[in-house]
N, C-alpha and C positions, 0 to 999 in steps of 0.2 A: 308764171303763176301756176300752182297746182289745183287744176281744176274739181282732179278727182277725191280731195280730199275733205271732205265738211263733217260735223258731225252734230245734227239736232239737238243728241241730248247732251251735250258739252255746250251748245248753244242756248238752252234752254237753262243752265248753269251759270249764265249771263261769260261766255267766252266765245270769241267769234274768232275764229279759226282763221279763216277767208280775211280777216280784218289785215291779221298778224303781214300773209302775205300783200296784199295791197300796200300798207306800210313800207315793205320791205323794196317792192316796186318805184316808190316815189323816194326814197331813199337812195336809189342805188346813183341818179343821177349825180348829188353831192359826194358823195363814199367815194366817185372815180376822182372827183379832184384832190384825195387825198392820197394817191397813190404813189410810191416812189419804188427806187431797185431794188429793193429787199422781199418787198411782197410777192410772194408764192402761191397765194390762195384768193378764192374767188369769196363776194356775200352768201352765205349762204351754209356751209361746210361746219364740221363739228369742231372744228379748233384754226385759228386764223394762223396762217406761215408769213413767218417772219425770215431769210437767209443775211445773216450776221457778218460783214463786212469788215474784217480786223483788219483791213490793209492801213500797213504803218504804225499800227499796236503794236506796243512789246507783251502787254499783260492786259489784257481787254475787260472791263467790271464791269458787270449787267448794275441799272440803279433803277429801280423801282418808283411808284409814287400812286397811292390811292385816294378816293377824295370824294366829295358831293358837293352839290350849290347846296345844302342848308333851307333854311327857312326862307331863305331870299324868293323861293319855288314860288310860294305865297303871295309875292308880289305880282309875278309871272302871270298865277291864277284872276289877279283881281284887276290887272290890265289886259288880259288877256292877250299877251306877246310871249310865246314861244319859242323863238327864233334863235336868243341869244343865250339864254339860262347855258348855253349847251358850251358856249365859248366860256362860259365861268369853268362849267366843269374839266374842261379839258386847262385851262391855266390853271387852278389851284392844283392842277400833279405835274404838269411840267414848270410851273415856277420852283414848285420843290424841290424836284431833282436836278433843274441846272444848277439849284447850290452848291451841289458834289462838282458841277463842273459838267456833267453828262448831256451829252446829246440826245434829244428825244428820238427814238425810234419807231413806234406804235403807240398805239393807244386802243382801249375796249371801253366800250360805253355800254351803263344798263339802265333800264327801262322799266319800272312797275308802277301800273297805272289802271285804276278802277275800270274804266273802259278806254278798249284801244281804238283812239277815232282818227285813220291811217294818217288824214293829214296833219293831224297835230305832232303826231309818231313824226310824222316826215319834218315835219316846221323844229323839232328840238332837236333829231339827227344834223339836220341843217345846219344848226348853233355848232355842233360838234367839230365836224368839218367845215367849217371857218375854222373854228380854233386849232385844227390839225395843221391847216392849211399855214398859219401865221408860224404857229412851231414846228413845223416841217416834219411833223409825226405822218404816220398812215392809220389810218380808221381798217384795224383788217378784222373785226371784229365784234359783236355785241350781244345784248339781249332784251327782249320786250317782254314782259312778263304781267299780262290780262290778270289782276287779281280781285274780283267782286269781292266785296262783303269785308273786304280789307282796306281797299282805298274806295273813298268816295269814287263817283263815276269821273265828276269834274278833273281830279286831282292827279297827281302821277310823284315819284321819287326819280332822282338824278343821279346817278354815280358813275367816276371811271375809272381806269386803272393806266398807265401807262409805264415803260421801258423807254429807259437808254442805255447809253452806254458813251465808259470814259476810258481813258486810257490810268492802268493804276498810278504810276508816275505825274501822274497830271492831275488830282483827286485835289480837289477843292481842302484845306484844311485851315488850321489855326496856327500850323506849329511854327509860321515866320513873322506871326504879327508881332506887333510893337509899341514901345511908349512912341508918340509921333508918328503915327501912318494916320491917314484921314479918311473921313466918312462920307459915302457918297450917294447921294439920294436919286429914283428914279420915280419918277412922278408916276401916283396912282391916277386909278380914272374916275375916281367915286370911292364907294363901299366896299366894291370888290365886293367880297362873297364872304364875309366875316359880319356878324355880331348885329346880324337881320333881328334878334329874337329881341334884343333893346329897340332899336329901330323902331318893329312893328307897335312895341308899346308905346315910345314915346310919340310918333305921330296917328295912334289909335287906324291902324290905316286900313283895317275891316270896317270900320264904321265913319273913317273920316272922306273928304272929299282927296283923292290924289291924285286928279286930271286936271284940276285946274292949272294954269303958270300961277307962279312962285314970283315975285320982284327979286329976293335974295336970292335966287339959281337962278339968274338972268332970262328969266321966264322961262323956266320948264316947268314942269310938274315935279311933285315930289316922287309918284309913281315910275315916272318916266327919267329923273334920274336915276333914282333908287335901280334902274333896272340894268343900268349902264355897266355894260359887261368888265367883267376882272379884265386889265391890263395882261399881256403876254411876254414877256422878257425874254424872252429864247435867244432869237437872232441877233440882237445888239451886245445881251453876254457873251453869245459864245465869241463874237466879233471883238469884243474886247479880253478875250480869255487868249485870243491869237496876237494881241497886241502889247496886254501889261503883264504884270506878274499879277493876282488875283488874290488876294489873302484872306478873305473870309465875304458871304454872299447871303444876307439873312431875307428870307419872303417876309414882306410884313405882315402875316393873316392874324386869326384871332388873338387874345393877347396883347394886341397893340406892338407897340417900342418895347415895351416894359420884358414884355415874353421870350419875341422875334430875336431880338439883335442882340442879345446876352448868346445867344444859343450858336452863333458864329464865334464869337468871342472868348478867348482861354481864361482860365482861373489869375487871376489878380490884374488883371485889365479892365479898365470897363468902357464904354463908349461916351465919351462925351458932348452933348450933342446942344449947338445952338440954337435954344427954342428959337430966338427971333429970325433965323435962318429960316426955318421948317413952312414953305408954301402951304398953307392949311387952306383946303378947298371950302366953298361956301357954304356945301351940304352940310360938314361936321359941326359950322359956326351954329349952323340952324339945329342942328339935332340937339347941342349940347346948350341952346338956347331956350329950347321946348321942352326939354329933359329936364333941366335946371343940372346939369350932372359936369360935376368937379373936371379942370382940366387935367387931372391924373388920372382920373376913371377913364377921360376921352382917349388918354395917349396910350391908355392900358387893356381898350377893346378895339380900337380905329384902328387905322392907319395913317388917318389923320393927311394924306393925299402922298404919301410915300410907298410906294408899292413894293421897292425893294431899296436893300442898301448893301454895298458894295466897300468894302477896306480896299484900299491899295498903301504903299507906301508916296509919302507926301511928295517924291522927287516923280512919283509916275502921276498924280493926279492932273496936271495941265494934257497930257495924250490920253488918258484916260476920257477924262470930260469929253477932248475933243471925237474921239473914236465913238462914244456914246451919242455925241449929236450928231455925228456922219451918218450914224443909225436908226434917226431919229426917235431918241431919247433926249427932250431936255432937262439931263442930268446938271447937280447944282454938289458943291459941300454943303454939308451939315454935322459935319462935327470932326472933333480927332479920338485917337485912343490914350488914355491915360494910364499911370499906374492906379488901381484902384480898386477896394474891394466891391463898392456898391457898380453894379455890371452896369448901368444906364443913367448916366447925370443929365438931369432936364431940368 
């Protein structure tokens, strides 16, 4: 920690300097568990090193993926649990980019928050690396950013950014799907990190009770669902990316089915998907209960307990399924591909 650096009147500007480091302190213990052979650089430095591994590439593509926890923070604030916001943020950019097919590499986390109170700093770095840790990214990187008069003191914003990389030959696309390949569902774990801002209204959850157990969420709380971090899909795609041919890979985020699963899918195809199939978790039963809100609206903001969906062709879905539960994924069908103009039949 740098002792000799303080400065009164940046302190007196409501920015505590000293805070920033302390943070950075209690952080560094989780940061090491995200480590792997690529990292070149230490916490702390003006730009995190990454050393890029092309062994066995022929044409190596960097894939990107940026992202935030949203309004969900909200809930964070009013149960005051810290800890996991941080594994949402890091799964909404590497669910995205395994679509392409890509291996997580890194990940950067940032940080702006009315005031920096180190161990809260430390309790949502924490969330992060878990979630590095489950998709085998490295945390080599971030930023906290002490902003008064901008954010309440209470309050803070979430965002990451991470990198992988696939081999070009190997690039997740559409151009083999077909009439007859089937749809393959990966059970979500909640809400995931999408379409908090309905949410919040329908269970009024600033003014409502959301500590008490629930009967319908087998007594939990609606808070304490509602908090239950985004799913990670890393490891079991990429485990099935070594096993089947892969033909299209849709994250279920905001938007729902209606958005997600069109957007893997080529022009006169469209998914056809058995509702009665679709495991629908007990949280969405309740929201769309309490909401009064149409089951097309639900399948058009939710996820409705699908967290990703996966095409292969119908002759690979029995090693499919099975490679995804050896990974534990209990993966299920939910539909086939059809010729079709409308992109998603429900």
């Amino acid at each position: 920690m740098n002792m000799q650096s303080h400065s009164e009147s940046y302190a007196a500007a409501g920015v505590d300097i000293t805070a920033g480091y302390r943070a950075v302190e209690l952080m560094k213990q989780h940061i090491a568990k995200t480590m792997t052979a690529g990292v070149c650089s230490d916490v702390g430095g003006f730009g995190g090193l990454f050393e890029l591994d092309v062994t066995g590439m022929t044409r190596p593509v960097l894939v990107s993926g940026t992202d935030g926890v949203g309004t969900k923070l909200k809930l964070a604030f009013l149960m005051d649990k810290h800890d996991t916001v941080g594994i949402d943020c890091v799964a909404m950019c590497v669910n995205d980019i395994i679509c392409s097919g890509a291996k997580p590499l890194f990940f950067l986390d940032y940080i702006a928050c009315g005031k920096n109170i180190p161990e809260r700093i430390a309790d949502i770095v924490k969330g992060v690396c878990e979630g590095c840790v489950q998709s085998g990214a490295a945390l080599i990187g971030g930023e906290t950013a002490e902003m008064p008069g901008f954010y309440p003191i209470d309050e803070y914003d979430l965002a990451g950014y991470c990198t992988g990389v696939v081999d070009k030959c190997k690039i997740i696309d559409n151009s083999t799907m077909q009439e007859g390949d089937v749809v393959i569902a990966l059970p979500s774990s909640g809400v995931h990190s999408n379409g908090f801002s309905l949410v919040r209204k329908v269970f009024d959850v600033e003014n409502a009770d959301i500590k008490s157990p629930v009967a319908e969420l087998g007594g939990k709380s609606i808070g304490e669902t509602l908090l239950t971090p985004t799913r990670i899909y890393v490891k079991p795609v990429l485990a099935l990316l070594d096993a089947v041919k892969v033909k299209g890979i849709s994250h279920i985020t905001g938007g729902g089915f209606y958005e997600n699963i069109p957007r893997s899918i080529p022009e006169g195809l469209g998914a056809k998907i058995d509702r009665e199939a679709v495991r629908v978790l007990p949280i969405f039963d309740l929201i769309a209960k309490t909401g009064n809100i149409s089951e097309h609206d639900m399948f058009n903001t939710f996820n409705m307990g699908v967290g990703m969906s996966i095409v292969v062709a119908k002759e690979d879905a029995e090693k499919a399924l099975s490679v995804l539960k050896e990974n534990g994924e209990d993966a299920y069908l939910i539909g086939e591909i059809v010729k079709s103009e409308q992109r998603v039949i429900l």
